[in-house]
N, C-alpha and C positions, 0 to 999 in steps of 0.2 A: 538386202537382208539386214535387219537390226538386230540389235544386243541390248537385250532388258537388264542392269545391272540395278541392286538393291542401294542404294542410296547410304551411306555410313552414317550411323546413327555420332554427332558429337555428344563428348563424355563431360560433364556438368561436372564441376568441383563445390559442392558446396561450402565457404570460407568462413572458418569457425573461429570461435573466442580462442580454441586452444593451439589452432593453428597459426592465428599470431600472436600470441605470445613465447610459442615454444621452438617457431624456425626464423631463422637468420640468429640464433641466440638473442633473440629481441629481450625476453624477460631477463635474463643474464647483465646483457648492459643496459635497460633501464634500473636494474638495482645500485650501478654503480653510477651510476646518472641524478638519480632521486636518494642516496645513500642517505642525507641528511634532510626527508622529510616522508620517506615512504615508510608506513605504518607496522608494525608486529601482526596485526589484524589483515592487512593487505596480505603480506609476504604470506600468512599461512593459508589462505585463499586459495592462493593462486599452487603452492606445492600439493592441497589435498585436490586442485584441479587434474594436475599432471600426473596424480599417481592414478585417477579415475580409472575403474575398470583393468587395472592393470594387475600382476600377482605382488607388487609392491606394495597392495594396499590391504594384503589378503583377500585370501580367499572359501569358501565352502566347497568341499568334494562330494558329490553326488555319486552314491556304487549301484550298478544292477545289482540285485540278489542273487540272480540266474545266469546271467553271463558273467560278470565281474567289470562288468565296464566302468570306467568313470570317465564323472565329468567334473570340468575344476568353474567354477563360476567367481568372478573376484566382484568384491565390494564396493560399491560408488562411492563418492567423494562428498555428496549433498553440500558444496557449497553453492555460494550465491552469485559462481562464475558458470555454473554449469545448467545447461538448460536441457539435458536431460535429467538431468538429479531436480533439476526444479519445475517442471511440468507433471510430477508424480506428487512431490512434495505439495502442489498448487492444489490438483486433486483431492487429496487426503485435509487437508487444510478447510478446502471449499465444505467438504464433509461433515469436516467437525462444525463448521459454521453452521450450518442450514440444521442442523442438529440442536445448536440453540436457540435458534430464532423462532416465536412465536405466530402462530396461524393470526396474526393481525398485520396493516398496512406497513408495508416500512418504504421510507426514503433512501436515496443515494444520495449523498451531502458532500459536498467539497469545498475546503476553506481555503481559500487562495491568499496569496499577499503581492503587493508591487516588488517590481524588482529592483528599487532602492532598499528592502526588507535582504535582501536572499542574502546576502553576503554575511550578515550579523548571525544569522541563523545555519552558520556553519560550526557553530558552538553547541556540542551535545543539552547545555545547561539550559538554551534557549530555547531548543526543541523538544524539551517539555515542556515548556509556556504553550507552544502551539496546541500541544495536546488539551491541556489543560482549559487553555481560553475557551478552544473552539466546543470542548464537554459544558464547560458553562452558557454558551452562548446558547447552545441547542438544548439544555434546562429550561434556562430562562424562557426561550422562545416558545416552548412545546407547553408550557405553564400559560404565558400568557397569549397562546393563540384562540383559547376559549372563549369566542366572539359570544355564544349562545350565555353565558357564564355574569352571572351580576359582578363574581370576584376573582380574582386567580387563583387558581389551585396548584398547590405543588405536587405534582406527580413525577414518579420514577418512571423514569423512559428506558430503554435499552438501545447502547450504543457502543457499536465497535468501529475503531479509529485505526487508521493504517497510514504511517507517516510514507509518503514516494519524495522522495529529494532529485528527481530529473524530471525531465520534461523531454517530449519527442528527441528534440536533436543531442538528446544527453548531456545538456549542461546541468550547472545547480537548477533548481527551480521547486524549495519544499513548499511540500502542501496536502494537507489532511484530507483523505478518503475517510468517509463514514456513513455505515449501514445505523438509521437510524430509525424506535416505531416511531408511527406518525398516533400519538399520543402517549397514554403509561397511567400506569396505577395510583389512587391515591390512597389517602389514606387507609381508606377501608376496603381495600382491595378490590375497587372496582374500577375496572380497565375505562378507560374517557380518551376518547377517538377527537383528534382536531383536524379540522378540515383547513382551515384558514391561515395561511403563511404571508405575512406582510415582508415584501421581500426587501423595501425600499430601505426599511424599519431592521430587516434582521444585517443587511451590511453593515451599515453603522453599528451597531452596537456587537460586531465582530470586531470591527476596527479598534469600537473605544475598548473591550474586554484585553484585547492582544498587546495595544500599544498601550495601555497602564500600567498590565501585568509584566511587558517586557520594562519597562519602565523602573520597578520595583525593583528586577533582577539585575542589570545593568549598573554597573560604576556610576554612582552619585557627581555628577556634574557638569556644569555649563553645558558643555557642548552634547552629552546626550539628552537633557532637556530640550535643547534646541534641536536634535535632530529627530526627537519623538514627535516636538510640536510642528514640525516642518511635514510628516505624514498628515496629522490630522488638516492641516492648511492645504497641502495639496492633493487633497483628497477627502473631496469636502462628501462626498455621494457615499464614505464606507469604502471595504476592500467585496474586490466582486469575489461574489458566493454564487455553489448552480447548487440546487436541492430540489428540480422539481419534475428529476425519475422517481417515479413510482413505481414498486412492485408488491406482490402480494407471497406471503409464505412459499407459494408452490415453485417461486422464481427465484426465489432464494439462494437455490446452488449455483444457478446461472452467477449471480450476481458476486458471490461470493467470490466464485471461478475468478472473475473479471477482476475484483480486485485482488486476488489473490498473488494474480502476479506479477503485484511491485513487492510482494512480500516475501515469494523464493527463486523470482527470476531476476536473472542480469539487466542491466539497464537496455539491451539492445538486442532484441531478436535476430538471431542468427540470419534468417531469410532477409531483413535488411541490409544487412552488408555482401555490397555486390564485386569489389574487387580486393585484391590485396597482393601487390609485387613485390615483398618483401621491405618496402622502404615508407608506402602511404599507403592508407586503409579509404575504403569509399563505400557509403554507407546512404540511405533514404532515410529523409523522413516528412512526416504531411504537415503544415504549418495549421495548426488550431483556428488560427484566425481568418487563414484565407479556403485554405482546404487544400493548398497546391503542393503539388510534391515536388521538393527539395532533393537537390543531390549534394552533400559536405563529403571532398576528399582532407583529407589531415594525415601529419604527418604520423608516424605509429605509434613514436613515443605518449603525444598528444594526447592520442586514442586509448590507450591505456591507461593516462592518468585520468582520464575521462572516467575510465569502466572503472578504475580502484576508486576512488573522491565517494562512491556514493556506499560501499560499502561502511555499513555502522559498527561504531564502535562496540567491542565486544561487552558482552550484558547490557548494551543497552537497547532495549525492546521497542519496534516499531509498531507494533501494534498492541492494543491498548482496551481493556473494557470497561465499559461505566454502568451503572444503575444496574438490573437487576440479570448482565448479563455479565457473569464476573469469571477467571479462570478461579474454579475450587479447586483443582486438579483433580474434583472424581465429577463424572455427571451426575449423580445425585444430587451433589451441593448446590445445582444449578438456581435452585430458586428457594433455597434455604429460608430468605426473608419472608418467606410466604407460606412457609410449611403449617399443615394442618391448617389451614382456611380456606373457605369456600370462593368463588370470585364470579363475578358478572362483568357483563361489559354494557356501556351506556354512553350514549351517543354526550356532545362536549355541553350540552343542552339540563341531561340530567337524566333523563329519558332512557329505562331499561331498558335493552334490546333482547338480550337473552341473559339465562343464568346459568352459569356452568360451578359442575361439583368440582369440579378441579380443570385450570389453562391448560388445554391441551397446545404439546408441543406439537 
């Protein structure tokens, strides 16, 4: 005779941001650990974490009419430790983007820098040079990629810029996410499409745009001239750049989605971190280069200074618009520069393609 016994299902703990920070009193004695370098901006992070979803943080009472029942529902925390307050936030965001973006080609663009660069650019001052450069460099480019073109033309492009300061295994690592059209309007309001991207041509002149400009902003002397000219020496090729996804309006929210979430999620998805014993956190992540997955255990403290370092300093905005895609803060304003004109679009050549009474968004 046998005995068919059902097999016990084991019970999964999924190991969350707020789990370690909030047992073993980890957040507690890393405050008095980092006392004299942990941020105003971190500390309040991480308290509107802790009050997430809780009556602490208020809440809205819901009544039947008919029975009297309530229900109490408490408010989230939306900061930029919490990944459910930032998978909604990501959403809504991705929204409002694809909402801008016009039924023409756009690019995914990413301005990278060596990692002799990372460390200077832990200075809020210097990461608007990045913005900046990298908006000049994708002018300049989108102007003179007009192969068909006897002369350059200066056309308004539309371009949003998303600074991410990590990289897979959460270290520093900033570098410019950008939805960019793959041409722009010029003068005469006639949209001119570039096919032609010299890619050898736009490194370099990302490199020279970034290290002049950081150049300008940096302390005047010796040793930052030499350590400016020490990039362009050993790095004779440019700093690498990828711009050559391609999508079209309808993909748009997709794309937005994707970058959206170095803009309200935490540096590390919850589903990557696989263990945590109260004392070291252990975490995956896939190495870019090779493709191979990685396991980093680290100590907690570590791990924490890790997830605080990349939050930004408050008012200052990681993400960024240029040319004719600007925040008005109403949608109407959207294309102000263009109001009451008619527009076409024309291949980089010169060549009508169609004529529209008004850009359809």
């Amino acid at each position: 005779m046998s005995l068919k016994t059902k097999a016990k299902k084991s019970l999964t703990i999924t190991v969350t941001i707020a789990i370690i920070l909030f047992s073993c009193n980890a957040w507690d004695d890393y405050k008095v650990r980092y006392k004299d370098s942990i941020r105003s901006i971190e500390i309040e992070n991480v308290e509107r974490l802790r009050k997430c979803k809780t009556p602490k943080n208020g809440y809205k009472i819901y009544k039947c009419p008919e029975c009297g029942t309530k229900k109490y529902v408490p408010f989230t925390c939306k900061c930029r430790l919490c990944t459910s307050c930032g998978t909604k936030a990501a959403n809504e965001w991705a929204d409002k983007i694809h909402h801008k973006l016009l039924k023409v080609p756009h690019r995914h663009v990413i301005f990278t820098i060596p990692d002799t660069l990372r460390e200077v650019f832990k200075n809020p001052v210097y990461q608007k040079v990045l913005f900046l450069a990298s908006k000049i460099t994708m002018e300049e480019m989108v102007s003179s990629s007009n192969k068909k073109c006897k002369k350059k033309i200066k056309l308004k492009i539309g371009m949003i810029q998303v600074l991410q300061t990590y990289g897979a295994d959460m270290k520093w690592n900033p570098h410019v996410h950008c939805i960019v059209t793959e041409g722009g309007f010029d003068r005469q309001c006639n949209w001119i499409h570039t096919y032609y991207i010299p890619y050898e041509y736009w490194r370099k002149k990302w490199q020279y745009k970034l290290l002049t400009m950081l150049k300008k902003e940096m302390p005047h002397c010796r040793e930052n001239s030499v350590f400016i000219d020490l990039q362009f020496k050993n790095y004779t090729k440019g700093f690498v750049m990828n711009g050559e996804r391609r999508f079209e309006k309808k993909e748009g929210w997709n794309m937005a989605r994707y970058i959206g979430r170095y803009v309200k999620h935490p540096p590390i998805a919850e589903s990557r971190i696989t263990a945590f014993d109260g004392k070291q956190v252990t975490y995956w992540y896939e190495d870019s280069e090779t493709k191979i997955r990685k396991t980093v255990t680290m100590d907690k403290f570590e791990f924490i200074r890790l997830l605080l370092s990349h939050i930004p300093e408050k008012n200052f905005k990681i993400v960024r618009y240029a040319g004719y895609i600007r925040e008005e803060g109403t949608s109407t304003g959207k294309l102000n520069f263009m109001k009451g004109k008619s527009y076409s679009i024309k291949e980089a050549g010169g060549k009508r393609l169609r004529g529209l009474s008004n850009m359809t968004l």
